[in-house]
C-alpha positions as CSV (number, residue, x, y, z in Angstrom):
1,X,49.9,-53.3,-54.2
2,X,47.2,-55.6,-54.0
3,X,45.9,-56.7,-50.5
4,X,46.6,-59.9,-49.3
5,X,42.8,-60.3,-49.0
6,X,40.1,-58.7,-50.0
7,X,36.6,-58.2,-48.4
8,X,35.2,-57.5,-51.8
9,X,35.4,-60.6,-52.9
10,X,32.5,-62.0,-51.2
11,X,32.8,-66.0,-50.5
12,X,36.7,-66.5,-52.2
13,X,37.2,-63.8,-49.6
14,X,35.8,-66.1,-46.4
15,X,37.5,-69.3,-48.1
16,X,40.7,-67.7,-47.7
17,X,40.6,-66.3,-44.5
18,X,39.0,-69.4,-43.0
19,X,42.7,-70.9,-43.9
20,X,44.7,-68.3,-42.0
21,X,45.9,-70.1,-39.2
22,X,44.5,-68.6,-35.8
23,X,41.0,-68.4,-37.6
24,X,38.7,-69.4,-34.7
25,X,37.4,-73.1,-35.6
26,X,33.4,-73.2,-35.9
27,X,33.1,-69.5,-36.3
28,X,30.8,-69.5,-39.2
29,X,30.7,-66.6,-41.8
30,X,29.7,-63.2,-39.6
31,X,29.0,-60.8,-42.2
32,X,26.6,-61.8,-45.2
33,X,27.6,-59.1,-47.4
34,X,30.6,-56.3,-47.8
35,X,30.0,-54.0,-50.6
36,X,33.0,-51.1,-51.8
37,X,30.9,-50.2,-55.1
38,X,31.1,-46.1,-56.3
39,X,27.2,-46.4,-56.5
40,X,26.9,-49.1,-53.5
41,X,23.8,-47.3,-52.2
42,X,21.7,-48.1,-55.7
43,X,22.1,-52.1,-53.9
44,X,20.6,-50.7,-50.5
45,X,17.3,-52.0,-50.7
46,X,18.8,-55.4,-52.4
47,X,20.9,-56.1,-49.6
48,X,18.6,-55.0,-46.9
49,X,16.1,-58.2,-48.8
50,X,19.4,-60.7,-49.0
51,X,19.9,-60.3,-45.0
52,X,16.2,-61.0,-44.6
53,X,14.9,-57.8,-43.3
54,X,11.1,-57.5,-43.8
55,X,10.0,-55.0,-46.1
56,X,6.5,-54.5,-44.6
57,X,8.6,-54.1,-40.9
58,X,9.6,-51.5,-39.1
59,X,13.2,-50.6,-40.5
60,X,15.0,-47.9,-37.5
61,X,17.6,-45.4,-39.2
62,X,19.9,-44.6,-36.4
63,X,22.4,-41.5,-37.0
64,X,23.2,-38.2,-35.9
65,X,22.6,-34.6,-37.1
66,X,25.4,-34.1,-38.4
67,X,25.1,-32.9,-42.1
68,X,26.6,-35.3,-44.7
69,X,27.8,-34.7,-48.5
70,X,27.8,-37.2,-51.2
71,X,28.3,-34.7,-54.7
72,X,25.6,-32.0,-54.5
73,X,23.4,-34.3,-52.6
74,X,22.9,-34.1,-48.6
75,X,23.5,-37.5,-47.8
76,X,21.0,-38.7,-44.9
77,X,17.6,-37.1,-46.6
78,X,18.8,-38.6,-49.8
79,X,19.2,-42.1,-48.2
80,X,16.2,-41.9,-46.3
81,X,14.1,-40.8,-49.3
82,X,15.7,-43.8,-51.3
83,X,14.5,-46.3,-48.7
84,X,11.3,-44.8,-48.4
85,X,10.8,-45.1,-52.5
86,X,11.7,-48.5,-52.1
87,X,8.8,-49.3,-50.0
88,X,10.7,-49.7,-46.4
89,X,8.7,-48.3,-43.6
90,X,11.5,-46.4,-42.2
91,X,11.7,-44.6,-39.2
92,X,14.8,-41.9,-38.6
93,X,16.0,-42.1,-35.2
94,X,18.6,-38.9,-34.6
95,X,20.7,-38.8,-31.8
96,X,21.1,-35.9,-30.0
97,X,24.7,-34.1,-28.8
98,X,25.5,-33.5,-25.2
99,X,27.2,-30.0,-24.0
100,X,30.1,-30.6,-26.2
101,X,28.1,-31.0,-29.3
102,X,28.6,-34.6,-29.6
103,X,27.1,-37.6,-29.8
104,X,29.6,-40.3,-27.4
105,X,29.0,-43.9,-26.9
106,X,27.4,-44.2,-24.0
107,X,24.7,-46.5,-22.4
108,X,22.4,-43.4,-22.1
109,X,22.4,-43.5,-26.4
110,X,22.5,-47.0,-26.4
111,X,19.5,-47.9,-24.5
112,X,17.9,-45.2,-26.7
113,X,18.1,-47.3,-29.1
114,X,17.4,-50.2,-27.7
115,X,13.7,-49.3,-26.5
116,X,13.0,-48.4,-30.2
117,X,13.9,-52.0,-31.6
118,X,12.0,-53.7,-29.0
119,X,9.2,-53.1,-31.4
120,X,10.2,-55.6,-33.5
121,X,12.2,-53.4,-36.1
122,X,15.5,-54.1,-37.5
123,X,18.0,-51.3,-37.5
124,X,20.1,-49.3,-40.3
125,X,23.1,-47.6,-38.9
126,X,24.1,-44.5,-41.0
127,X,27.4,-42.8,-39.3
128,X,30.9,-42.9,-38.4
129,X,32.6,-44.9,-35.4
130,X,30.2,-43.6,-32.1
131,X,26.7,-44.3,-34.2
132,X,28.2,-48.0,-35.0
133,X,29.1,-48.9,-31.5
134,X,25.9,-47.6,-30.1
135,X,23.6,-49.2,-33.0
136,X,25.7,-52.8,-32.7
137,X,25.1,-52.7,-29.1
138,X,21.5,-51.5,-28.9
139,X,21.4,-54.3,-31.6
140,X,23.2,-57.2,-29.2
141,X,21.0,-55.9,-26.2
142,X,17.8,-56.3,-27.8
143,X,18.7,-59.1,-29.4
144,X,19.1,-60.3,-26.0
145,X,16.4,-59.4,-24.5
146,X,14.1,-61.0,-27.7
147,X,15.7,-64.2,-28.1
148,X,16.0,-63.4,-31.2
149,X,19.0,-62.0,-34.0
150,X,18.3,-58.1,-34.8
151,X,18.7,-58.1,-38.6
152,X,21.4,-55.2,-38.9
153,X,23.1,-53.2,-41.9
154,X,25.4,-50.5,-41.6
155,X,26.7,-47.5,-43.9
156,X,29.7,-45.8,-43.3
157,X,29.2,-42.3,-43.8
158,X,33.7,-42.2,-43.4
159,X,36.6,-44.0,-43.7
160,X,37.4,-43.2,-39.8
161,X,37.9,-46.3,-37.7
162,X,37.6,-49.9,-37.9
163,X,34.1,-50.0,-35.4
164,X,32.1,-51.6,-38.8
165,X,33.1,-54.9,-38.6
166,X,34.2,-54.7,-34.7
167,X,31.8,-57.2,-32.5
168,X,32.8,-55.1,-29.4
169,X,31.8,-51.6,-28.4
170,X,34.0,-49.3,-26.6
171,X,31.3,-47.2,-24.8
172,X,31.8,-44.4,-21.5
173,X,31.0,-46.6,-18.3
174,X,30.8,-44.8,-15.4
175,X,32.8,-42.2,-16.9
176,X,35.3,-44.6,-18.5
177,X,35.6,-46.3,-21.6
178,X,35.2,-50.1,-21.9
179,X,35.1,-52.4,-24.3
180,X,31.8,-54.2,-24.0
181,X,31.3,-57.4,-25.9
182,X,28.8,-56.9,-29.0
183,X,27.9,-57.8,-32.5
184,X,28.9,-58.0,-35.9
185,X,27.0,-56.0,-38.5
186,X,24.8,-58.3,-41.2
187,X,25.4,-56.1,-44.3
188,X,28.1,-53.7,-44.7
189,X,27.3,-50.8,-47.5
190,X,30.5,-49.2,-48.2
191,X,29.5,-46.5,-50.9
192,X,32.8,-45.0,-52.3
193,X,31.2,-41.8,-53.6
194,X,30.2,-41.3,-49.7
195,X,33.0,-41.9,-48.6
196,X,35.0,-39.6,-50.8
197,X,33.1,-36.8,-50.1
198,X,33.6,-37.1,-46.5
199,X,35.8,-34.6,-44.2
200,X,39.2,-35.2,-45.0
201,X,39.5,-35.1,-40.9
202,X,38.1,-38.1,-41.2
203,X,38.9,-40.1,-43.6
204,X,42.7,-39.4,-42.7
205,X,41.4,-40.9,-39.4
206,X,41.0,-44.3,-41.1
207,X,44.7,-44.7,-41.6
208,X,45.9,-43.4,-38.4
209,X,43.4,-46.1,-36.3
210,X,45.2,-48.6,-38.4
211,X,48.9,-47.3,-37.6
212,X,47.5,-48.8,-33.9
213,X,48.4,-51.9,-34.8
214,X,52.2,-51.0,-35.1
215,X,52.3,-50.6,-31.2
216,X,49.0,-52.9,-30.2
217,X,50.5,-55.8,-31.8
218,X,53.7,-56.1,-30.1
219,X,52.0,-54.9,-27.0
220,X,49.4,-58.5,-27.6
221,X,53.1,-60.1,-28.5
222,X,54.6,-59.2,-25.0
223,X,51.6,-59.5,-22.9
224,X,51.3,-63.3,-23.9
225,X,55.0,-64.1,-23.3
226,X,54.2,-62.2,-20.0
227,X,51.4,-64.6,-18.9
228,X,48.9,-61.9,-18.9
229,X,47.2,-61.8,-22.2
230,X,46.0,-65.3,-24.3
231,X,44.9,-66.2,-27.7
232,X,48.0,-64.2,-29.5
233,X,48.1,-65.3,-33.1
234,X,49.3,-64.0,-36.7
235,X,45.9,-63.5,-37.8
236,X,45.6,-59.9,-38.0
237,X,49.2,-59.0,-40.0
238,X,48.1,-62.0,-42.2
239,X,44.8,-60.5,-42.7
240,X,46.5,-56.8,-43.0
241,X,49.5,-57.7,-44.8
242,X,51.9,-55.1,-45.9
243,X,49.7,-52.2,-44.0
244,X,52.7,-49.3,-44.2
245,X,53.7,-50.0,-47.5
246,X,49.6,-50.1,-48.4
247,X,49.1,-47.0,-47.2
248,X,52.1,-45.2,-48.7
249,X,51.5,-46.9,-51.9
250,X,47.5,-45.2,-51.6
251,X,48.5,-42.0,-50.0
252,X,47.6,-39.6,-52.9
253,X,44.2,-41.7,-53.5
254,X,43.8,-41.6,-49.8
255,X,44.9,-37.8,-49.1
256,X,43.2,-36.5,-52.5
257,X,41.0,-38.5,-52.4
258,X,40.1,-40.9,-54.6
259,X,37.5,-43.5,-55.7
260,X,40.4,-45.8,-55.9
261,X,42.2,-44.8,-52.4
262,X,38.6,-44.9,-51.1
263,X,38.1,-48.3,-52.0
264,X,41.5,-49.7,-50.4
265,X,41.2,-47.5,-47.2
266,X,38.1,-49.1,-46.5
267,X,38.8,-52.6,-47.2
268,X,41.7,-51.9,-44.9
269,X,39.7,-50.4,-41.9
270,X,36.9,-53.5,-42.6
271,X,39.8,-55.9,-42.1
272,X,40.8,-54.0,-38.8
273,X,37.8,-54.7,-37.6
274,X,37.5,-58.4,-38.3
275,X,40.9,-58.8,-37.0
276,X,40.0,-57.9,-33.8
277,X,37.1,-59.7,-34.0
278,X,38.2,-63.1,-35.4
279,X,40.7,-62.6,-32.6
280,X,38.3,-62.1,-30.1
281,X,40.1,-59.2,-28.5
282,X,40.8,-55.4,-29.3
283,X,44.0,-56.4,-28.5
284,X,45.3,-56.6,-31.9
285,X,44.6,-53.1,-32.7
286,X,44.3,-51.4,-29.5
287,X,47.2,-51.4,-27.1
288,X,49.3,-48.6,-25.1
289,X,48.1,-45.7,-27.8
290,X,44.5,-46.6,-27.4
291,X,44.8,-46.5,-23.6
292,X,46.5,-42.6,-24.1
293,X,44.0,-42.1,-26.2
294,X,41.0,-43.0,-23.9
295,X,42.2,-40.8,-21.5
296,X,42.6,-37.7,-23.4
297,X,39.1,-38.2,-24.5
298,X,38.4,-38.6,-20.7
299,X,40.1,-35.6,-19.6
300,X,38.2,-33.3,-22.8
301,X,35.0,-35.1,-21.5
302,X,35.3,-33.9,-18.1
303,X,36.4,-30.8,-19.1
304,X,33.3,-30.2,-21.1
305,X,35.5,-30.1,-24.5
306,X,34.7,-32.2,-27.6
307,X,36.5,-35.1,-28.4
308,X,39.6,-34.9,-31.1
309,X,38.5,-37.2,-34.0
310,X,39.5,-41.0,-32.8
311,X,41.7,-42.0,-35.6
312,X,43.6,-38.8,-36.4
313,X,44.4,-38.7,-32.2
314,X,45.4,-42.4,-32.5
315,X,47.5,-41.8,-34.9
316,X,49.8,-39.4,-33.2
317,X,49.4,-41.7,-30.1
318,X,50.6,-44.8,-32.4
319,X,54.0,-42.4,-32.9
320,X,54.7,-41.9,-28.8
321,X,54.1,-45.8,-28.5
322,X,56.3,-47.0,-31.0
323,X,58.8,-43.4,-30.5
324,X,58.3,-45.5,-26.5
325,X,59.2,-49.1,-28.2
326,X,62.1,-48.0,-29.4
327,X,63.7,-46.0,-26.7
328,X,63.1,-49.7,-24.4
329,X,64.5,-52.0,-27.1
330,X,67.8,-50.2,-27.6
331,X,68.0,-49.5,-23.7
332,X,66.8,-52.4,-21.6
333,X,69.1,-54.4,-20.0
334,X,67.8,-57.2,-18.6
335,X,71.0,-58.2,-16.5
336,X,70.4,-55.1,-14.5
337,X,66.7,-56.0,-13.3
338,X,66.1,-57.1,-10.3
339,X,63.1,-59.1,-9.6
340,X,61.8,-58.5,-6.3
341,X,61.9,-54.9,-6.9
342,X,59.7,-55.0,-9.7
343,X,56.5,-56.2,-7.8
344,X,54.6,-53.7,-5.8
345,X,52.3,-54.0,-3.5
346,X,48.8,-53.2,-4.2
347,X,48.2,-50.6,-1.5
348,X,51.1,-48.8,-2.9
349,X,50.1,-48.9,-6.5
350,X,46.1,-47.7,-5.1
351,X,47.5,-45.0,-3.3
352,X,49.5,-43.7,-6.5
353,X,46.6,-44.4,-8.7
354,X,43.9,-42.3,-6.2
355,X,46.2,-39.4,-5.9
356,X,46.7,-39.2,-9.7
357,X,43.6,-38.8,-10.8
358,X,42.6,-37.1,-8.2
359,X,43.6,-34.5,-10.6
360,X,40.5,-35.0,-12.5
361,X,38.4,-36.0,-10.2
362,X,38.6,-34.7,-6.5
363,X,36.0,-37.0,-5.5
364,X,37.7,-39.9,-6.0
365,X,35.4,-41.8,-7.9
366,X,36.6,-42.3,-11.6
367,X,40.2,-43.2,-9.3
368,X,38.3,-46.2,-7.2
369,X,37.1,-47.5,-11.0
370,X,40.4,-47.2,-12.6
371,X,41.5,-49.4,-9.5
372,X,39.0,-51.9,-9.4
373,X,40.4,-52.6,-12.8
374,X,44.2,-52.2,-12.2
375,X,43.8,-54.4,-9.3
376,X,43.2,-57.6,-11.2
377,X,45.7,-56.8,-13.7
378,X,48.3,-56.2,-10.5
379,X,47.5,-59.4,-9.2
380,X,47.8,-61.3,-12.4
381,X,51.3,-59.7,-12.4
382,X,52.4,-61.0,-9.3
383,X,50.6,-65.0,-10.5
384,X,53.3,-65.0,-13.4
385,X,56.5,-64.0,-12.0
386,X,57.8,-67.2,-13.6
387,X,57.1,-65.9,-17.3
388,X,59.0,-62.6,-16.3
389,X,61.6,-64.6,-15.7
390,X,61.3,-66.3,-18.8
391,X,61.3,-63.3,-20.6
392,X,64.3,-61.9,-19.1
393,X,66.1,-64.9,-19.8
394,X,65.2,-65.1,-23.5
395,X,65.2,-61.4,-23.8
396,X,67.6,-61.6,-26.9
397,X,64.8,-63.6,-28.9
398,X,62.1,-61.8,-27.7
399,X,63.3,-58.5,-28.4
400,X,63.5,-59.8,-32.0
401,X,59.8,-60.7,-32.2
402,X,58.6,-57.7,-30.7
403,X,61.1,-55.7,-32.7
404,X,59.6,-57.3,-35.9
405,X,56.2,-56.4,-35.2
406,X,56.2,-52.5,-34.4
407,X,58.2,-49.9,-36.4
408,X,60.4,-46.8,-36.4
409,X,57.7,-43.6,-35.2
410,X,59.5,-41.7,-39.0
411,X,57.6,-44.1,-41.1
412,X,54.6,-43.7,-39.2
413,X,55.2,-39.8,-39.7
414,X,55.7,-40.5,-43.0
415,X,52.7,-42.1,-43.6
416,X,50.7,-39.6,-41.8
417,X,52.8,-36.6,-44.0
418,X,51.8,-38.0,-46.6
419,X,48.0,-38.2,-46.3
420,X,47.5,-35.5,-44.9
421,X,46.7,-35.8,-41.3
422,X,47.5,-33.4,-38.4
423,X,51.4,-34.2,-37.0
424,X,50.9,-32.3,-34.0
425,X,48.5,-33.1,-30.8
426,X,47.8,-28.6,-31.7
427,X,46.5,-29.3,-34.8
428,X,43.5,-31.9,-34.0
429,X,40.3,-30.3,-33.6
430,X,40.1,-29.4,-30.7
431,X,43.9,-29.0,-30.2
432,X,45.6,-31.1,-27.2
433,X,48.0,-29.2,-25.3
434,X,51.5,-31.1,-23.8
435,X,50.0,-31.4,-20.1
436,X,47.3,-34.0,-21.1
437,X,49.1,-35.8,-23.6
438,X,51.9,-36.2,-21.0
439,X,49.1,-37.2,-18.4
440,X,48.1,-39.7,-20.4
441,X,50.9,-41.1,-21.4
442,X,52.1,-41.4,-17.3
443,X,48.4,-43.1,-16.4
444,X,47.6,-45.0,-19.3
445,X,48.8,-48.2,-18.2
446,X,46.4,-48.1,-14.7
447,X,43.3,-47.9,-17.4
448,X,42.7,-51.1,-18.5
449,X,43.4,-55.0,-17.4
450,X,45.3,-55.0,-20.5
451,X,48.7,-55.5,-20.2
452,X,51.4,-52.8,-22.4
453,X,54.9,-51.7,-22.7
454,X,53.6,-49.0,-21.0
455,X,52.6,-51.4,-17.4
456,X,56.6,-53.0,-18.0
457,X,58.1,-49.7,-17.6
458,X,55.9,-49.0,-14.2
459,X,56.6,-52.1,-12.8
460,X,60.7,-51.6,-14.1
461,X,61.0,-48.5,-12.1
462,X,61.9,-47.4,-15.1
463,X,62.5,-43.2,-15.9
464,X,59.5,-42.6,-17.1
465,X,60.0,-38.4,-16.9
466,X,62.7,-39.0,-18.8
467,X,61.4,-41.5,-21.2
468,X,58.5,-39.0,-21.8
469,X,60.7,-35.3,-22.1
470,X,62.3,-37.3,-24.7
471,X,59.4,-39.2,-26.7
472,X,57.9,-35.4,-26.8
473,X,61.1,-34.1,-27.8
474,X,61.2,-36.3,-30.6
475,X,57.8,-36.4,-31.6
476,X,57.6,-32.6,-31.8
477,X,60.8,-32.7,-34.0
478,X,59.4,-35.3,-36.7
479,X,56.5,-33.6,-37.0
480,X,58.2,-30.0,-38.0
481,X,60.1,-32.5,-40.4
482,X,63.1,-32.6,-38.4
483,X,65.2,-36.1,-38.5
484,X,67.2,-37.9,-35.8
């Protein structure tokens, strides 16, 4: 199937998306150049001259030490030696893990970074998902701070996430993640023999940030209709197209893997990334499994664990949002609701907030930031009772729309069967155990401003227990291969 449109294509690509409608007027043409080429890294050094990066400069290499493969070849020295060849007066910058033997996005890493392109330099980003949103903020910081546009290239070392092309940075603040506003790349260098030889881990963990969108999307739907979210459009499932039936078509190529599936998965999680961006939200591809997500990787963070891989956890979080979705849209009745009842008062909803993650954090603190946040969305909620109403009233029509925009949790099992990926929160790496999935799930909605199926069931009284034994249930039972 061919994709609807294609970043390869250079300017026909841009002309087309610049008709989409919902393409921000005035936005000029982020990226320069997107390359998906077997041998993409034998352009390095042209591309690095097209974006005007000055070969006598400085050039920073920003990655981490984690050993890559492309064929026999280590990847990083091989790069690095390539540049250096060239003539580019490169300088590696390595980020060091923490106690879990990571590298996170944090500002610690960032302003790292940072202080080494306030020489002047322009900066190569060589990783996965973390390195990009610490080298395109560093990069929108500094550029800050100079006046002046950082020239910046990246290189995917996986086909893991859509951070390339994101100009937002989700980074741990204060021990929580936010999405801070950022930058677009200049150059993206998407070399398919990299990518191929990449842990299948992550390159499975491409597909299963992209099956976001299948519960982020609706979530954007109903958030708008809500009064509590602006700027919906169809720009990102124009700019997706067909995604399940893409990625079951590539699944072999993908789960293999090959050059071919290589080259489509990455066009795919390019577009995810310029969805969002074009969108000016993360909205359109992070909703209520992003928020579960976020606070898995919270509660491994605090434990002193590693993180799971983003996309593969995502994935499996995608299949409790929509298994979620669909347990609301054949149940809710909204001649049963009664209004006053579903607004709370905010010292109720603080108290509830404090003593649950409390569980965490006995101190208190990471359950005074969570509210800070909540608080604004609670009071937004209580601005816009009239488009509840609304909703209620029209709920035939809008359970249509938001019907038509997320899908039954077997095709997104499907999809992840079929490539490969781990079906069970046991087998990521390391495995996630039912009590924090379940914890998330329960507190995701108090993370963010953002409004998601998940805040409608809080503020519906709704069984959430209940709602959750069975999601579980189900989940668990789809991914042993059992059907409904």
């Amino acid at each position: 199937m061919k994709l609807a449109f294609d970043p390869g294509d250079g300017d026909r690509f841009w002309e087309a998306v610049e008709r989409i409608p919902g393409y921000p007027r005035g936005e000029q043409r982020p990226i320069q150049a997107m390359l998906f080429e077997p041998d993409a890294l034998e352009q390095l050094s042209g591309v690095l001259e097209a974006i005007s990066v000055p070969r006598a400069g400085p050039l920073l290499a920003v990655m981490d030490p984690t050993p890559m493969r492309r064929g026999r070849d280590s990847l990083k020295p091989l790069l690095l030696d390539r540049l250096a060849h060239a003539g580019w007066q490169v300088k590696a910058l390595v980020l060091e893990p923490d106690r879990t033997g990571q590298v996170h996005s944090d500002m610690f890493q960032i302003e790292r970074v940072q202080r080494e392109l306030g020489s002047g330099a322009a900066l190569l980003a060589i990783g996965s998902g973390t390195i990009m949103d610490i080298a395109k903020h560093a990069a929108f910081l500094a550029g800050q701070e100079a006046r002046s546009r950082i020239r910046f290239a990246v290189v995917p070392t996986a086909n893991s996430v859509c951070a390339y092309t994101s100009n937002m940075a989700p980074t741990f603040v204060h021990g929580l993640k936010r999405t801070l506003p950022s930058r677009y790349p200049d150059a993206v260098i998407c070399d398919l023999k990299t990518l191929r030889d990449a842990p299948h881990e992550m390159t499975v963990a491409g597909a299963g940030d992209l099956l976001a969108m299948f519960v982020s999307v609706p979530d954007w739907y109903l958030a708008g209709r809500l009064g509590l979210g602006s700027g919906y459009s169809e720009l990102p499932r124009r700019l997706l197209g067909s995604l399940d039936a893409i990625l079951l078509e590539q699944a072999e190529g993908i789960g293999s893997p090959t050059l071919e599936g290589m080259a489509v998965l990455a066009k795919l999680v390019i577009l995810g990334g310029l969805a969002m961006s074009l969108s000016h939200a993360t909205a359109p591809m992070s909703g209520f499994e992003h928020g579960m997500s976020h606070l898995l990787d919270l509660q491994a963070k605090l434990a002193g664990r590693p993180l799971a891989v983003h996309g593969t956890q995502v994935g499996l979080t995608a299949v409790i949002g929509a298994a979620t979705y669909e347990h609301f849209l054949d149940e809710f009745e909204p001649t049963q609701v009664e209004v006053e009842r579903c607004y709370p008062a905010a010292p109720q909803m603080q108290a509830k907030i404090l003593a649950g993650f409390a569980k965490l954090d006995p101190a208190g603190k990471i359950g005074e930031e969570v509210w800070s946040g909540y608080g604004l969305k609670l009071e937004a909620w209580h601005a816009h009772r009239a488009e509840f109403v609304s909703v209620l009233q029209e709920w035939p029509q809008v359970r249509r729309e938001i019907q038509s925009r997320t899908c039954r949790p077997e095709l997104l099992f499907r999809i992840l069967r079929a490539i490969g990926a781990p079906l069970d929160f046991r087998q990521l790496t390391p495995p996630v155990d039912e009590p924090d999935v379940r914890f998330a799930f329960e507190n995701a909605p108090f993370m963010r401003r953002r409004m998601t199926i998940a805040d409608l069931l809080v503020f519906l009284s709704w069984d959430r227990e209940r709602l959750w034994h069975e999601v579980w249930r189900e989940s668990r039972q789809l991914g042993e291969g059992v059907t409904r």
